[in-house]
C-alpha positions as CSV (number, residue, x, y, z in Angstrom):
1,X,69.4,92.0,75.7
2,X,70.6,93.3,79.0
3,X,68.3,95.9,80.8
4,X,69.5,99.0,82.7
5,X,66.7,99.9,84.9
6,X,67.3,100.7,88.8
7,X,65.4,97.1,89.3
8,X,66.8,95.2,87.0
9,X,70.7,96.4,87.9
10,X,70.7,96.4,91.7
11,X,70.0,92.4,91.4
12,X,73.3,91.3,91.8
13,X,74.0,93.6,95.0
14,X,71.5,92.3,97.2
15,X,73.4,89.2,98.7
16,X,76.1,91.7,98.7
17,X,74.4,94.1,101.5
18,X,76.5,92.1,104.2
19,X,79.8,93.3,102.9
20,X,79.7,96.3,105.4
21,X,79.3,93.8,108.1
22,X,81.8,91.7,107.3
23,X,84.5,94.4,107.0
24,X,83.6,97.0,109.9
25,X,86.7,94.6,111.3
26,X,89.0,96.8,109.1
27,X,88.0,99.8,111.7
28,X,90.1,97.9,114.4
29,X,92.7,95.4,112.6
30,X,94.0,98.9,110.0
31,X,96.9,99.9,110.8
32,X,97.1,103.6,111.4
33,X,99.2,106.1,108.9
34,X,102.0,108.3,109.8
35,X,101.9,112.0,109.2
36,X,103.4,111.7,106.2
37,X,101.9,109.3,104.5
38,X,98.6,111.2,104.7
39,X,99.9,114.6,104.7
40,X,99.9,116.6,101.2
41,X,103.3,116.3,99.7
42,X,104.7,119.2,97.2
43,X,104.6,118.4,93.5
44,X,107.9,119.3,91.3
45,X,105.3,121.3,88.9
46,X,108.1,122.6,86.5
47,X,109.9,119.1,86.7
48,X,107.1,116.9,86.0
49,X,104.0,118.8,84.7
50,X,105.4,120.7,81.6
51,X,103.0,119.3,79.1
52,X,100.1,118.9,81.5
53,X,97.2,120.7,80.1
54,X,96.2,124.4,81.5
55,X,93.0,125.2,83.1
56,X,90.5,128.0,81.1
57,X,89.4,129.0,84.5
58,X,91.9,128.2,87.3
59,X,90.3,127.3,90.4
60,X,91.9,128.1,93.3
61,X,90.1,125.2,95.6
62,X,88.9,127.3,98.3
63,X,88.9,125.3,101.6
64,X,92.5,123.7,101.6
65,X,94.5,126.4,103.4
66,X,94.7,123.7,105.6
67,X,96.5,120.9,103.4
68,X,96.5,118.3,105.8
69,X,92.7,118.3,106.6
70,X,91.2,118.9,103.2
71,X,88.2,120.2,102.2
72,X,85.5,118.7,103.2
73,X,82.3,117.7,100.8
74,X,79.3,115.9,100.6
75,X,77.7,114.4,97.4
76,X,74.0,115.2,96.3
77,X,73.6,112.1,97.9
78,X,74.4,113.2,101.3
79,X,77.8,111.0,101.5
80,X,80.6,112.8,103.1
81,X,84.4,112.9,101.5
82,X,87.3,115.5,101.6
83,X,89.7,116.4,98.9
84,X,93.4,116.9,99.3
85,X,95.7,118.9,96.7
86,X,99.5,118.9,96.4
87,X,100.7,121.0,99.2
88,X,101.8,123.2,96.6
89,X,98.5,123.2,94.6
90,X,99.0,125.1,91.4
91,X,95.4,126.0,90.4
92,X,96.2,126.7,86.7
93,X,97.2,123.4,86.2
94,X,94.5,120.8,85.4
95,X,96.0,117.5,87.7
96,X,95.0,113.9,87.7
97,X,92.1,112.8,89.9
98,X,92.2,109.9,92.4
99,X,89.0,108.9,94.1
100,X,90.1,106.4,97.0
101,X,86.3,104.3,98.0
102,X,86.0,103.1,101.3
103,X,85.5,99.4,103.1
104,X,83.2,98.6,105.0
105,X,82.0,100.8,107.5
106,X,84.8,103.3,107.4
107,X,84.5,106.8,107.4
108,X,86.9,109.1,105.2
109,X,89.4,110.0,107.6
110,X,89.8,106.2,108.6
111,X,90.2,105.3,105.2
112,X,92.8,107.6,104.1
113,X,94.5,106.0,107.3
114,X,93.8,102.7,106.4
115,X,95.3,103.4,102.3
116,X,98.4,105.6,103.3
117,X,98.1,106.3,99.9
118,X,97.5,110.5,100.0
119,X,101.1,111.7,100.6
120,X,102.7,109.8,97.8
121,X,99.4,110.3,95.4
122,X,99.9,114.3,95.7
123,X,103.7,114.0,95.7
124,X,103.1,113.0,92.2
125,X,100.7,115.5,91.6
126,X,97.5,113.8,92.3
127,X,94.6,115.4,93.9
128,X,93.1,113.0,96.2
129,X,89.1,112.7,96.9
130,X,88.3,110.2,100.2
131,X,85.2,109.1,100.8
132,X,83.4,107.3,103.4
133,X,81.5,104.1,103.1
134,X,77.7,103.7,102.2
135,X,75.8,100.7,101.7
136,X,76.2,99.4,98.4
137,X,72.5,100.0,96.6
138,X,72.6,101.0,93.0
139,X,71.7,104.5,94.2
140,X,74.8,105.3,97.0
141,X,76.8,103.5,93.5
142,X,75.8,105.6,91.4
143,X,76.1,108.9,93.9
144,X,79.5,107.8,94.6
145,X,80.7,107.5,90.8
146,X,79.9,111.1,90.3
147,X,82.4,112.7,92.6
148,X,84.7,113.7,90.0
149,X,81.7,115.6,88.2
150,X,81.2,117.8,91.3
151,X,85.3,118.1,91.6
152,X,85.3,119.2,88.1
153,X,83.3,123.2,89.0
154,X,85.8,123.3,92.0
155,X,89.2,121.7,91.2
156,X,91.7,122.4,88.2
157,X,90.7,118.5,87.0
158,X,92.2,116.8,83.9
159,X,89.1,114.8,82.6
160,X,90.9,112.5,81.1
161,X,92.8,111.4,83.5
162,X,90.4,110.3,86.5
163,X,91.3,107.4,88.8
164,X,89.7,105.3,91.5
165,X,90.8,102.3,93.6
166,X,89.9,100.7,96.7
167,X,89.3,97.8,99.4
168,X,86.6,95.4,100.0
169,X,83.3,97.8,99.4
170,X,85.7,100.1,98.2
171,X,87.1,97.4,95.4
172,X,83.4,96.8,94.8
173,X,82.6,100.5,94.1
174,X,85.3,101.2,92.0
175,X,84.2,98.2,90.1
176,X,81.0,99.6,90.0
177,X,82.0,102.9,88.6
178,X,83.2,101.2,85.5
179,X,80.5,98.9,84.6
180,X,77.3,100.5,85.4
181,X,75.9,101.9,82.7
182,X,75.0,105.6,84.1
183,X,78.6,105.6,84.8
184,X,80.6,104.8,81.7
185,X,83.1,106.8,80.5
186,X,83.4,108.8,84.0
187,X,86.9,106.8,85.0
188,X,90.6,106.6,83.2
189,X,91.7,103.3,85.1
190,X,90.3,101.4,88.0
191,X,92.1,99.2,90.6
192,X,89.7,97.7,92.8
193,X,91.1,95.3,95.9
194,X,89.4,92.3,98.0
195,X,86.6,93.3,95.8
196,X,83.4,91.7,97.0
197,X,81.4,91.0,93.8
198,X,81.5,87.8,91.5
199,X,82.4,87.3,87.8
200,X,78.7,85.6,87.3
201,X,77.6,88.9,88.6
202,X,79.9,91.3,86.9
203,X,79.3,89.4,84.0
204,X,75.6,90.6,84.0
205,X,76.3,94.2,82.8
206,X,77.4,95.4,79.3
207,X,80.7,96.0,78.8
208,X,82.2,99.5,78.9
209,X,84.6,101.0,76.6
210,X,88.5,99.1,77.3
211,X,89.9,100.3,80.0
212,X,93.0,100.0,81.8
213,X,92.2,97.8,85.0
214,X,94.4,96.6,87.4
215,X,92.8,93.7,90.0
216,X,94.1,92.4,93.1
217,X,93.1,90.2,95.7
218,X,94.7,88.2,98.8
219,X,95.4,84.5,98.6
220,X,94.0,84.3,101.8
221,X,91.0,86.1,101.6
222,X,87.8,83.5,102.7
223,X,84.9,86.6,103.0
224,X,85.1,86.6,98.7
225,X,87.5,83.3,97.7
226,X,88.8,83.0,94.7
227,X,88.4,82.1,91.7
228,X,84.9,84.1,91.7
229,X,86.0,86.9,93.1
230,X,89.8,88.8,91.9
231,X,90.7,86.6,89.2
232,X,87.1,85.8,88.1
233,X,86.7,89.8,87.9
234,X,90.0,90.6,86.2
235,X,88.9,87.7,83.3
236,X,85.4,90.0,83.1
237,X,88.0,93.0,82.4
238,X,90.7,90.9,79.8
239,X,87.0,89.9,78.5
240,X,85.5,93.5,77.6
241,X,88.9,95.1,77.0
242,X,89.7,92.2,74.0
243,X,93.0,90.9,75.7
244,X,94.5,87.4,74.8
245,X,92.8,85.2,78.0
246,X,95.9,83.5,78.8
247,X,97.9,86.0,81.0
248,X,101.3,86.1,81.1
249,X,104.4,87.1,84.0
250,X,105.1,91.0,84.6
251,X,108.3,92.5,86.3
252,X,105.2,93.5,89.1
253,X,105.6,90.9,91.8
254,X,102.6,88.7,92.0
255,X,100.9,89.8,88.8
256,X,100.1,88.4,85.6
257,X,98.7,90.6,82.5
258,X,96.3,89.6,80.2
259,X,98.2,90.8,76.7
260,X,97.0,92.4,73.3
261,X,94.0,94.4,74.5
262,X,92.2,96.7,72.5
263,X,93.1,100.6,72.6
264,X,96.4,99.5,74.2
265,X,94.8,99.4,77.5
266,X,96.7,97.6,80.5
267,X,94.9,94.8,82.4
268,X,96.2,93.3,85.4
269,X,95.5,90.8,88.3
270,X,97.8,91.1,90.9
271,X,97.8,88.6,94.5
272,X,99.3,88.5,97.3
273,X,99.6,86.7,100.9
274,X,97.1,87.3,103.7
275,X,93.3,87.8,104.6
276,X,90.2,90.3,103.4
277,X,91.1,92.5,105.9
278,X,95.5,93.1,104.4
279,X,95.1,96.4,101.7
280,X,97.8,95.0,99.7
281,X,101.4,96.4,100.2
282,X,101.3,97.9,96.1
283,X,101.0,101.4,96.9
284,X,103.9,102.4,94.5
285,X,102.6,99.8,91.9
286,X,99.1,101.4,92.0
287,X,100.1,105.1,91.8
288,X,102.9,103.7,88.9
289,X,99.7,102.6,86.8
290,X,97.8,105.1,86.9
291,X,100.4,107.5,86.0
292,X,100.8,105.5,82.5
């Protein structure tokens, strides 16, 4: 029987307390985004939203007069992130979500350098929520998994459709999100990178629900190697989401999928060339999955 206490859960996550040591190096190696990759873009509402569903209540996200800032938030726990709309932003329209979790040791506004992932994300109609790092304890986890709830009173949100991804600490946290058991349910599709948690630790925790997934991790990454971590993860996912384990070639350069899950969910491990520190160049492939 597996326990979900604080003491018994936060186990796993004390050998991993070093991760925010190991990548503060992603501060000074990350290359820095142009304007435009994490500036707001306009959405084509009446192209591409037609069937999206309305809000009740529209909410007319008070704060982003500046689109290129955002506006800044902080969660109950006290960790600071800023939200970015379409520049456009339609508040009667209830928009996908897409939480983007630090690495280690970055704050928000290096992160959403570090991704370059905003401009295309709102282009398609995303709205955007950046966070800065915090030490991985089961607490800052759990903190950090309910962003969306505290979007939801402000921001025209589709429920359903709630994303996160990110690198390193950030791949572990948007692992986290899914498996802990306070937080199932909360996220559509994860697609944690260079994440830094093991499948002998990952395989600790019940299940969730199956959910789309979509792994990826560097050949060259020595701070988590594979097999443990990346592909040892994405088997934890083909596991609880009943794919066949033998994965099979997509058109997705450098990814396999594990086929046949349950509740026609996707689930993908994706790789690619260089170190811990390389967010991999799958931008388009990222925002292409979630938007299944």
């Amino acid at each position: 029987m597996i326990k979900t206490s604080k003491s018994s859960i936060s186990q796993p996550f004390i050998k991993l307390a070093a991760i925010s040591i190991l990548t503060a190096m992603l501060q000074a190696c990350a290359p820095v985004g142009n304007i435009e990759e994490t500036t707001p873009q306009k959405f084509d509402y009446e192209k591409n939203a037609g069937d999206w569903p309305k809000c009740e209540k529209p909410r007319p996200a008070i704060g982003t007069e500046i689109p290129a800032i955002g506006k800044k938030m902080k969660t109950a726990g006290e960790i600071s992130f800023f939200v970015k709309v379409p520049a456009n932003y339609d508040p009667k329209v209830a928009h996908p979500l897409l939480v983007l979790y630090a690495p280690g040791g970055q704050s928000a506004s290096q992160t959403d350098r570090y991704y370059k992932i905003t401009g295309e994300a709102t282009g398609r109609g995303f709205i955007v929520a950046v966070a800065r790092d915090k030490r991985p304890a089961i607490e800052a986890l759990e903190d950090l998994g309910s962003i969306p709830d505290q979007l939801a009173s402000e921001f025209c949100i589709n429920k359903k459709r709630v994303y996160a991804t990110g690198h390193s600490n950030g791949g572990l946290v948007s692992n986290a999100v899914a498996f802990l058991p306070s937080l199932h349910n909360k996220f559509t599709a994860i697609a944690p990178s260079a994440g830094g948690i093991r499948k002998q630790d990952i395989e600790k925790y019940k299940c969730p629900k199956p959910m789309s997934t979509m792994v990826l991790h560097n050949t060259g990454d020595t701070y988590f190697p594979r097999p443990e971590h990346g592909q040892g993860v994405a088997e934890y996912w083909a596991k609880c989401n009943g794919c066949n384990p033998v994965s099979q070639p997509t058109k997705i350069k450098g990814c396999v999928a594990y086929p046949n899950c349950k509740s026609n969910v996707t689930t993908l491990y994706c790789e690619g060339p260089g170190g811990h520190s390389r967010w991999p160049d799958k931008n388009k492939e990222i925002l292409d999955f979630f938007s299944q």
